[in-house]
N, C-alpha and C positions, 0 to 999 in steps of 0.2 A: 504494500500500500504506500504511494507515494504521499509526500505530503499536498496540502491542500492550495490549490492557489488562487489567489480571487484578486479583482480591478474594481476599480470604481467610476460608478456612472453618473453624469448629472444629467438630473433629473429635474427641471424647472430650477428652482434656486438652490435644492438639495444634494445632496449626493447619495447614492445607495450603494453598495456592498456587494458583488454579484460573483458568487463561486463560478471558476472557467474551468476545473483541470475533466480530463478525461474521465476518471469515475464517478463523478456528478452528473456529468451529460450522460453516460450512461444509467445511473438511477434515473435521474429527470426522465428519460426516453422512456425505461421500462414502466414507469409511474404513469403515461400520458398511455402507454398500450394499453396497460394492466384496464386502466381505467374506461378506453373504449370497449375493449371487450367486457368489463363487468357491467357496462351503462347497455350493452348489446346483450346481452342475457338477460336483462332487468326489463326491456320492453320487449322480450318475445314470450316471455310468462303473462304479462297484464295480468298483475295479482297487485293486492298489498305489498309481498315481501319480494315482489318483481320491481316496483316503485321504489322501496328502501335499495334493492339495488342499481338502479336507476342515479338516483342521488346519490350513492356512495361512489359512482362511477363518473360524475360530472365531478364530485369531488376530488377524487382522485387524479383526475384529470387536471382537474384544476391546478393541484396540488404541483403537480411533475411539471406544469406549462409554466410558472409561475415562480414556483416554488415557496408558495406563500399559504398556508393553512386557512381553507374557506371556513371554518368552525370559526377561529379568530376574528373574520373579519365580518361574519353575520355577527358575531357577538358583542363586537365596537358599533355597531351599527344597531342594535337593536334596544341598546345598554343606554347611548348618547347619540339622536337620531341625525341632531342639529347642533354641532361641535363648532362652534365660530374658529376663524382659521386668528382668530388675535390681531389683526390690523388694524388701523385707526379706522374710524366710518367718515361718513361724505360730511364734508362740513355745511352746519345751519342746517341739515336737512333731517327734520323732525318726522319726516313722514314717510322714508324711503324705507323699500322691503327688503334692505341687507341684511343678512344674518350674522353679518362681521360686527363685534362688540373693538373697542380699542381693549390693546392691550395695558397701556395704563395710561394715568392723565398726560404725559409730556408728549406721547405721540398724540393722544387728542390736541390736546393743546396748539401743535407742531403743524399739523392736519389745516388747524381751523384757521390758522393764522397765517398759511401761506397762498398766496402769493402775499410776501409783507408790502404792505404799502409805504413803509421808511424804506429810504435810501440805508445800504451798508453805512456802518459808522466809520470807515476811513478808507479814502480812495486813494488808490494811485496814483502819483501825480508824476510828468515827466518833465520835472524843472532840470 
């Protein structure tokens, strides 16, 4: 077993983490088969416990393509439906339907107050 190697991706302004070496992409692959074939047994029974396999197999699927645990992320989502992403909100606008709260008063403050109307307090001069 070699060791493990992984790069990092940005991702909008973040960055994530992403395993590349060869026996990963092999788990990943067999995770993404595994999972079509148990999602492909699950709708040729059309039963209850065909349905449970069904979802186990989109899951699984999910899982290998991804590599990110669907249980996890229906459970941030069902837990905290409407998570504000913490940015300042629209400034003076008392009636707008964002669900972005500030994350605390100096970016409000920061938000509401720009564009400033003073001039910087010292210019450059080329004497």
């Amino acid at each position: 077993m070699n060791a493990p190697r992984y790069i990092a991706v940005k991702i909008g302004n973040d960055y994530e983490i992403r395993r590349i070496d060869p026996e990963h992409r092999a788990n990943a692959a067999t995770a993404v088969a595994a999972g079509i074939l148990m999602g492909a047994i699950g709708l040729s029974r059309r039963s209850l416990p065909g349905l449970a396999l069904l979802a186990g197999g989109i899951g699984l699927s999910y899982y290998g393509w991804t590599g990110k645990n669907p249980l996890n992320a229906l459970r941030s989502k069902m837990c905290n439906p409407s998570l504000p992403e913490g940015a300042a909100s629209h400034a003076h606008d008392g009636s707008s339907n964002a669900t972005q709260v500030p994350e605390n008063e100096v970016d409000e403050a920061a938000m509401e107050s720009f564009p400033a109307s003073d001039p910087p307090a010292r210019y450059a001069t080329s004497r």
